[in-house]
C-alpha positions in Angstrom: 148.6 84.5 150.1 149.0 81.8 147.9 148.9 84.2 144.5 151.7 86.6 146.3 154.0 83.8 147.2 153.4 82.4 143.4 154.4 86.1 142.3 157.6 86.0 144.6 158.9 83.2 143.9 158.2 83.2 139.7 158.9 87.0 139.1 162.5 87.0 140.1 163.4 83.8 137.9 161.3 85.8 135.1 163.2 88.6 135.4 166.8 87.1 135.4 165.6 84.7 132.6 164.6 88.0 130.6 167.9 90.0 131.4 170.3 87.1 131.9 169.8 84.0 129.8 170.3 83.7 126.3 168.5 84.0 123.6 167.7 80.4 123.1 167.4 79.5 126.5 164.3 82.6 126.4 163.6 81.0 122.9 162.9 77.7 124.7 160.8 79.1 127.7 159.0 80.6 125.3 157.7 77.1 123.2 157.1 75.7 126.7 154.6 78.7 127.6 153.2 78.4 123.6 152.4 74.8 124.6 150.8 75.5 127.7 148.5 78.2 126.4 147.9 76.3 123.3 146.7 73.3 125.6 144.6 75.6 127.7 142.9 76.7 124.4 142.2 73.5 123.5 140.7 71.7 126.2 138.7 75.1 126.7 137.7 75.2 123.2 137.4 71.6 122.2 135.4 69.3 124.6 136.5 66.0 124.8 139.0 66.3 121.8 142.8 65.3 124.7 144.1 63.6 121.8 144.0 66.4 119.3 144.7 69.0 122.2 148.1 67.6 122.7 149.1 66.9 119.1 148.0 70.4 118.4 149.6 71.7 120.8 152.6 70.0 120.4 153.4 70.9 116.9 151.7 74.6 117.2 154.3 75.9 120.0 157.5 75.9 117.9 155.7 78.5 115.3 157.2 81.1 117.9 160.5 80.5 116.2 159.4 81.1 112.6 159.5 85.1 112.6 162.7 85.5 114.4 164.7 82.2 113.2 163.1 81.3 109.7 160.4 83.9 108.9 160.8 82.7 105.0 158.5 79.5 106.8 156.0 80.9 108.9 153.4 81.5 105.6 154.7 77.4 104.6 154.3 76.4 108.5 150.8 78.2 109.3 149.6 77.0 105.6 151.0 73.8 107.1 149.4 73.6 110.6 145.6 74.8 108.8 146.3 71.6 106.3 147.1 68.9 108.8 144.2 70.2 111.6 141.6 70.1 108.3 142.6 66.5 107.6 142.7 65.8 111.0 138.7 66.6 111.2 138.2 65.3 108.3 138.7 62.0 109.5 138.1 61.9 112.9 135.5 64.2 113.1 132.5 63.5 115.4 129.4 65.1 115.2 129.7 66.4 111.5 127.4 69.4 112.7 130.7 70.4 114.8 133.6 70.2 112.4 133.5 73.0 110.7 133.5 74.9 114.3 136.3 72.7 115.6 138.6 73.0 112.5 138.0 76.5 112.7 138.8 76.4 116.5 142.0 74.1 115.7 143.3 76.7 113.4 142.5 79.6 115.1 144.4 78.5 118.2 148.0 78.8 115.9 147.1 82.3 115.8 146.0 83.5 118.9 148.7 81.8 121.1 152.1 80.9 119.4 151.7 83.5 116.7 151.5 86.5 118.8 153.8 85.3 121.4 156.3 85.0 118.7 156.5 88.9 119.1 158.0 88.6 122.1 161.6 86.3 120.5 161.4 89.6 117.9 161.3 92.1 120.6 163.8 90.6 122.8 166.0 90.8 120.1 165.9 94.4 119.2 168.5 96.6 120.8 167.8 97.0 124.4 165.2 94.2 124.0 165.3 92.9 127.2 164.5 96.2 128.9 161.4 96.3 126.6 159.9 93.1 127.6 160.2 95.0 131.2 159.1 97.5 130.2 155.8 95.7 128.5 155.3 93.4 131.7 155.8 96.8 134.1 153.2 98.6 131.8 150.4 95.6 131.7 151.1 94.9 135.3 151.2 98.4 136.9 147.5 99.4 134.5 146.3 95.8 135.9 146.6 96.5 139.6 145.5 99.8 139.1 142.5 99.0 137.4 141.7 96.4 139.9 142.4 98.9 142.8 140.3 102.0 141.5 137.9 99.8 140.0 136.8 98.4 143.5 136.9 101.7 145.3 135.7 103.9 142.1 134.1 101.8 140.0 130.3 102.6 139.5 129.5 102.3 135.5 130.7 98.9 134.1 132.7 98.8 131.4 131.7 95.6 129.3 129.0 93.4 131.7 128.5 90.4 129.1 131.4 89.9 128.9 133.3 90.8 132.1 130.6 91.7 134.8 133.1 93.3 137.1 135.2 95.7 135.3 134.3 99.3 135.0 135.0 102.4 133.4 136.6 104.2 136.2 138.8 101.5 136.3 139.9 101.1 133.0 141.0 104.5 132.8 142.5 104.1 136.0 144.7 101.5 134.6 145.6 103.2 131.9 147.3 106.0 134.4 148.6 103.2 135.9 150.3 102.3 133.0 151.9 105.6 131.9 153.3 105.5 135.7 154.5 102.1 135.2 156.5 103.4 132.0 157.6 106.4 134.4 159.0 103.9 136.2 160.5 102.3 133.8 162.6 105.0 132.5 163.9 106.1 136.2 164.8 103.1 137.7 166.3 100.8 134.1 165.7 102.1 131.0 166.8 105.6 130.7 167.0 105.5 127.0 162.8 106.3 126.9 162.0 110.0 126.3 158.7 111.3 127.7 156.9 111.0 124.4 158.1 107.4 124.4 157.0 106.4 128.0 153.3 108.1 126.9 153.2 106.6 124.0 154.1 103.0 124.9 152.0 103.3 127.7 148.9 104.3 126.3 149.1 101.5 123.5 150.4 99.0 125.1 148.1 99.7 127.9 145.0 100.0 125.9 146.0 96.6 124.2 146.6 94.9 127.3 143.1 95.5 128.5 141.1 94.2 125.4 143.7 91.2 125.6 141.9 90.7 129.1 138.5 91.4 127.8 139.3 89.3 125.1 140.3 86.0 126.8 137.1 86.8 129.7 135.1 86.4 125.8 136.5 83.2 125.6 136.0 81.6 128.9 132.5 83.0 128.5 131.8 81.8 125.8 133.9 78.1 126.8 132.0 78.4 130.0 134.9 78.5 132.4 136.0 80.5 135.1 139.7 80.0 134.7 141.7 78.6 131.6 143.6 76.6 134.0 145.2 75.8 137.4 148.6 75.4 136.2 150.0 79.1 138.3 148.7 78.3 142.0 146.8 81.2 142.8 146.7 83.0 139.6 144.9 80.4 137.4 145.8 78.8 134.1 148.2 80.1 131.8 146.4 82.0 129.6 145.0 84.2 132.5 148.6 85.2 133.0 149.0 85.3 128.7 145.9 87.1 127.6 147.4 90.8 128.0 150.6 89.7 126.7 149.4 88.5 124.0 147.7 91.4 122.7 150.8 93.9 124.3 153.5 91.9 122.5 153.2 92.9 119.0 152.6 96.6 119.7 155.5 96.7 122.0 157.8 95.2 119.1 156.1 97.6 116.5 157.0 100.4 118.7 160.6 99.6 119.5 161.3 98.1 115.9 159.5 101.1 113.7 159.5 103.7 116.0 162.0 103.6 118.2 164.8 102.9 116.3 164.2 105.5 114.1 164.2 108.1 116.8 
């Protein structure tokens, strides 16, 4: 109950944010939800390190502006970030055993969270941009609930058990029908513009992606020893449970609409 009144309540201020606000108002909500997954990382990744959490987090997030506002910085800003997280370790460092893994930890966080989610500022801004990020969201969602649904009633030959016990083959392919309907859906109800080929396409990438993206973050917590990234969405987890298909979804979806699309 408490994850479907979470989805109620956030889903429609998503969705007007996405189709109504402006650019840097979506810009802004986008740092915010950098800084939150970068801090999630962090405190997953790096035991005991609050102090270099924050700071890390804090001036990691605004890298989502580089490739749509100032891409000539993002190669100065990343080159940046890597320099001031080395010389952090290098003098705070704890266990010297541990700092090559934590700088590399430090760094790799820039990468994983605000760097990818910076595809979603370049997608919005393509032409019918908003109605992609829909579209994206419709397609992880839809092959997400469908997964989980044929999964538990189908689902006899696991899919990946170290690193997600539950998830099986029949429903992986399950979601990935799910998907292609969600980008059915798409196309009927808001974004007419999609051709078949389009709606298949998407789908299957963006679906595929999307799943690894889960598989992916489960890898982490695994490996972290965590159940959830967070506890931040009541219900739903941290924010990076809510991230980890976007994150991989994002850039595909702004490949396709930017290379593809647009040259249709």
């Amino acid at each position: 109950m408490k994850r479907l009144l979470t989805a109620a309540i956030a889903l429609p201020l998503l969705i007007a944010l996405i189709v109504k606000g402006s650019q840097s108002l979506f810009a802004a909500f986008v740092i915010v939800v950098a800084f939150l997954g970068l801090l999630e990382f962090y405190r997953m990744a790096l035991l005991d390190r609050n102090v270099e959490a924050i700071i890390a987090s804090v001036i990691g997030a605004p890298l989502v502006l580089f490739p749509l506002f100032c891409p000539s910085l993002l190669v100065p800003g990343l080159t940046s970030l890597v320099l001031v997280s080395a010389l952090a370790l290098l003098f705070r460092f704890r266990d010297i055993r541990q700092a090559a893994q934590e700088w590399a930890l430090l760094s790799a966080g820039f990468l994983y969270v605000p760097l990818l989610l910076s595809q979603l500022l370049l997608l919005r801004s393509e032409p019918f941009g908003p109605f992609w990020i829909l579209l994206m969201m419709l397609i992880v969602m839809a092959g997400d609930s469908a997964a989980y649904y044929i999964g538990s009633a189908f689902g006899r030959n696991k899919l990946y058990p170290a690193v997600s016990p539950n998830k099986s083959i029949e429903g992986a392919v399950g979601g990935l029908a799910g998907s292609v309907a969600g980008a059915f859906i798409a196309k009927f109800s808001f974004f007419p513009q999609l051709g078949a080929v389009d709606c298949i396409a998407a789908a299957v990438a963006l679906g595929i992606l999307g799943q690894l993206g889960d598989l992916f973050e489960s890898l982490l917590k695994r490996s972290c020893g965590v159940k959830d990234s967070g506890a931040i969405i009541p219900g739903h987890g941290g924010m990076l449970d809510r991230l980890d298909s976007i994150l991989f979804a994002a850039p595909a979806a702004w490949w396709y609409a930017h290379f593809i699309f647009s040259k249709g």
